[in-house]
C-alpha angles and dihedrals in degrees: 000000000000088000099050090053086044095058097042096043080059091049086051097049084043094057087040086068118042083050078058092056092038092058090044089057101047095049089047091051089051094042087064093028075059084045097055095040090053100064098053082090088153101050138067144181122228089348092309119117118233088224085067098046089046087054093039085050095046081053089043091052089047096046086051095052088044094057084045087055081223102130142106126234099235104222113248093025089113085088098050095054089049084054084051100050087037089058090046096053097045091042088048095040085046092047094053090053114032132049104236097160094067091057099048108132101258091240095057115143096223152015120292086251101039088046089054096039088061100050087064082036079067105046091041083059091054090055088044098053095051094046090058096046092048090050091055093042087053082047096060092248088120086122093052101050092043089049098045093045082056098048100044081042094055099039081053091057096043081050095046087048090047086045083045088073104032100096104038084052106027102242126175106268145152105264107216118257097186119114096249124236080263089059089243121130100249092252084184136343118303142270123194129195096260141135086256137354117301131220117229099159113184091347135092097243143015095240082058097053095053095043081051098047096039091083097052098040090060092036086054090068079055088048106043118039092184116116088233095068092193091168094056096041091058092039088043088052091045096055088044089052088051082069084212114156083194102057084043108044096042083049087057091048104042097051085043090057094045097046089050100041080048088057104264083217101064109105100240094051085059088058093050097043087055091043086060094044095057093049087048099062087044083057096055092041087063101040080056093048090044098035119111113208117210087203136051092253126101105255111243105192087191090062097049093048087048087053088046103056099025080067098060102030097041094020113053109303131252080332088079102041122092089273102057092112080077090047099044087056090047092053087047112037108047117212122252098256086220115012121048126193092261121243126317083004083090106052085041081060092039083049091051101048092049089054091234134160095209127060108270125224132219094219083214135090089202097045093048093048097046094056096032099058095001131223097340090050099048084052100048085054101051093048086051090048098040099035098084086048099050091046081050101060088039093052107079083193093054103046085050090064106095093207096053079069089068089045100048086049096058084034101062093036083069099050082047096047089045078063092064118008125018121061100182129051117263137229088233086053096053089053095055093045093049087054093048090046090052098046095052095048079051098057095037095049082053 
């Protein structure tokens, strides 16, 4: 009789277990299907966006772990939430006494709720997202997310290179049917006032394409251990053909801060520092060979990045970039050291100010939290973004680790890109924090 309860004790941990792994699959499979999904930003179905479904299915999958009590707290989240809560409260407080509908831009895409239920759409995505990384990566499924985000990476920027060409030689392709950052219907694929033609591939804008890319072009060093980085030299060409300042820029800065807070000195950071260099230079060999010049000139992808910046830091400022209307409302209209306007409220009052018939963005994550929840907000976000950093150069294992160089550097170009361009919180972002979060609990647990 003991034996018989044994053995089928044994069959019903058997089955446990490959449910386990069933589950694990399929969660995997819908985490890169999101992905995916994710990256279609210029197109939509039935007049919804795909960027939306991707965020509503990261909260389904959420919701469906959580009635299956089957979840892990994410250290650190705590802050978050209290940003969450915080945003409720001042959007809710702002809504009761002030009359924000009436001041919605006439052009505006969609209703006054339904415009500020997206935006914590949104933020509960983000949450979402890292919830679910962090969940595979507990799993044991850390390969997996690191290899899928590289490969999807990899096939968006194939597909950016093949739309790339599309329009100077008239290829098939998928015209864009989402409304673009401008509020015009897409009539064919888009030019932009540049120095050569930009990629922009399946987003709205170029500037959209490289933030997205940047995760998977650093993760891909993790991925792939070969010399011949093929993954990061598409993706890299990819983010150079985008033409972005921002993507560029933020990637600089971000491989420059992690290669400093790992000890630039150690001698396989050096390796890896050379190993970057090189492909590097292969990157910029191709993006000579693919880009396509509106002018006669040769492009040189260092000048334009030099008059670009010389411009901002020797001429004015951000004032004088192609973003100083931000900066013009911000010298004018000081922030509520307590209360913001709530989310989606501000950008109504920035609209407002600019006289203009489309919903304005900071460009900015800290601006847009700053004046949207005010100082305590804006508090309560910078201790969420800075605090993984901070734990990293104060860990000595950590910092001995040569991949958590190639997580630090996506890491801090988004903290530098949330400066001037995005003013919500990404899906890519959520990954990398999730992965840091995780590394640093693992080398703190050892």
């Amino acid at each position: 009789m003991e034996k018989i309860l044994h053995s089928e004790k044994i069959v019903f941990n058997s089955l446990n277990e490959n449910n386990k792994v069933r589950i694990t699959s399929v969660v995997i499979l819908s985490f890169s299907v999101l992905l995916i999904v994710n990256a279609l930003g210029a197109y939509c179905i039935i007049n919804i966006p795909f960027e939306w479904l991707s965020q509503l299915g990261f909260i389904a999958i959420i919701i469906l772990l959580l009635i299956d009590r089957n979840i892990y707290i994410v250290p650190g989240s705590k802050i978050l939430f209290s940003l969450f809560l915080w945003a409720i409260i001042v959007t809710s407080v702002n809504i009761f006494f002030n009359d924000y509908i009436s001041l919605m831009p006439t052009l505006s895409t969609t209703s006054y709720p339904l415009f500020v239920c997206l935006r914590f759409i949104k933020l509960l995505s983000f949450i979402a997202a890292i919830y679910l990384t962090y969940w595979l990566v507990v799993k044991g499924e850390r390969h997996s997310v690191i290899k899928w985000t590289v490969i999807i990476g990899t096939v968006v920027s194939i597909i950016a290179i093949y739309y790339y060409f599309v329009r100077i030689y008239g290829l098939p392709a998928f015209l864009p049917n989402r409304l673009s950052t401008g509020g015009r219907i897409p009539t064919e694929f888009g030019t932009y006032t540049y120095a050569f033609h930009r990629a922009a591939g399946t987003f709205r804008e170029p500037s959209h394409l490289a933030e997205w890319l940047i995760l998977p072009f650093f993760l891909s060093f993790i991925y792939c251990k070969k010399k011949f980085n093929a993954y990061a030299i598409i993706m890299g060409a990819t983010i150079l053909l985008t033409g972005s300042m921002t993507g560029i820029i933020g990637g600089i800065i971000g491989f420059v801060a992690a290669i400093i807070i790992a000890n630039v000195f150690k001698l396989n950071n050096l390796k890896i520092f050379i190993r970057v260099i090189v492909l590097t230079l292969i990157v910029l060999i191709i993006f000579n060979v693919l880009v396509i010049s509106y002018t006669t000139e040769k492009v040189d992808i260092f000048k334009i990045i030099n008059n670009r910046l010389s411009s901002i830091l020797f001429k004015g400022g951000m004032v004088q970039s192609n973003r100083g209307y931000v900066y013009r409302y911000i010298s004018s209209n000081t922030p509520s050291l307590l209360f913001g306007s709530g989310l989606g409220n501000s950008n109504i009052l920035f609209s407002q100010y600019l006289n203009n018939d489309l919903i304005c963005s900071f460009l900015s994550l800290y601006f847009n939290y700053l004046y949207s929840t005010g100082v305590l907000g804006i508090i309560l976000l910078c201790i969420f973004l800075f605090n993984p950093v901070i734990k990293v150069i104060l860990s000595k294992k950590i910092r001995q680790d040569n991949q958590i160089i190639f997580m630090i550097a996506p890491y801090v170009s988004y903290l530098a890109m949330f400066a001037v361009h995005s003013e919500e919180f990404s899906i890519m972002f959520a990954i990398i924090y999730a992965l840091m979060i995780y590394e640093i609990r693992k080398y703190k647990k050892s």
